[in-house]
C-alpha positions as CSV (number, residue, x, y, z in Angstrom):
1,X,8.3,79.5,49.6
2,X,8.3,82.9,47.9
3,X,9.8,86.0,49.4
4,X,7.6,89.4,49.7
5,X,9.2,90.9,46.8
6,X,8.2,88.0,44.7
7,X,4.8,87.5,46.4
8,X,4.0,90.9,45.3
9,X,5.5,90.7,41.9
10,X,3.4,88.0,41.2
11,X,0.7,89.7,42.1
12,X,1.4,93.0,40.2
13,X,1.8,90.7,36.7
14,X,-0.9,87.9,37.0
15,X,-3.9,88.7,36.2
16,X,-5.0,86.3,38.7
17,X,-5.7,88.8,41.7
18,X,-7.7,91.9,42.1
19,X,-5.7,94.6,43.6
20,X,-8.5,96.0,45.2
21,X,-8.6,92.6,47.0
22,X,-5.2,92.5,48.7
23,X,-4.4,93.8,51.8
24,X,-0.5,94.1,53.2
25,X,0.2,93.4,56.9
26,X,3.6,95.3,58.5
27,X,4.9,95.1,62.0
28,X,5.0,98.8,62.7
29,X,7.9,99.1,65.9
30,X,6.0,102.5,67.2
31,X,2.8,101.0,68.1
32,X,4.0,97.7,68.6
33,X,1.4,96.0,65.9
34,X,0.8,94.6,62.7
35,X,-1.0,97.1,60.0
36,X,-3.4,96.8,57.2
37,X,-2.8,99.0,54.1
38,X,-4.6,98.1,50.4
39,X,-2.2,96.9,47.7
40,X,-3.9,100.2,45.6
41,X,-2.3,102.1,47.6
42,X,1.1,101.3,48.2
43,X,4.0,101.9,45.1
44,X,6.9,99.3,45.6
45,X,10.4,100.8,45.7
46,X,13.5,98.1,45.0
47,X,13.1,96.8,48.9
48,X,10.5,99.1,50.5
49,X,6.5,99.7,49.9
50,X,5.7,103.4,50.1
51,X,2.8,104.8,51.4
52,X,1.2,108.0,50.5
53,X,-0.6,109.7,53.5
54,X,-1.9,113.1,52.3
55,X,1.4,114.8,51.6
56,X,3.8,112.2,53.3
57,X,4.9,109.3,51.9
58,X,5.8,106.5,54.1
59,X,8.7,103.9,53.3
60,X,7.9,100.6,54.8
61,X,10.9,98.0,54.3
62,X,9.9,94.5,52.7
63,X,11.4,92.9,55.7
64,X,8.5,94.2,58.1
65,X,5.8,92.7,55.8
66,X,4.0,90.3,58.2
67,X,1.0,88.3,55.8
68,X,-0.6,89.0,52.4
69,X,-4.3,88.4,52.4
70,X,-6.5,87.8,49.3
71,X,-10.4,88.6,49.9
72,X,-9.5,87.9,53.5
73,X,-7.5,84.3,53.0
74,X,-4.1,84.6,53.9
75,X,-1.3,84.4,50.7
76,X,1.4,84.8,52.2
77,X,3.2,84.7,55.6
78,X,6.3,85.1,56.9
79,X,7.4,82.0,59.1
């Protein structure tokens, strides 16, 4: 099985997906839940995804990512 980093390396260099298509699941610890953010909008950082919110930017670790989805159908999970 692949790891996130890899999951989303593969999708960054295959021309396979649509970026607009892919949607990242986290476990966020503050509201106790899994979030959605679109693969447009995140930038990957050697073991983070960051997330630009207006003027903040938002470092997620690779570790909290929950599930990949593509057009809905699930990608990638962590077990």
């Amino acid at each position: 099985m692949l790891t996130a980093k890899e999951m989303l390396d593969k999708i960054k260099w295959s021309n396979k997906f649509e970026p607009e298509n892919i949607i990242l699941f986290y476990f966020d610890r503050i509201k106790n839940k899994n979030i959605g953010i679109k693969y447009k909008d995140i930038k990957i950082d050697d073991n983070y995804i960051l997330v630009r919110e207006g003027l903040k930017i938002t470092k997620i670790p690779l570790h909290r990512l929950r599930e990949i989805r593509n057009k809905g159908i699930i990608m990638w999970k962590r077990k």
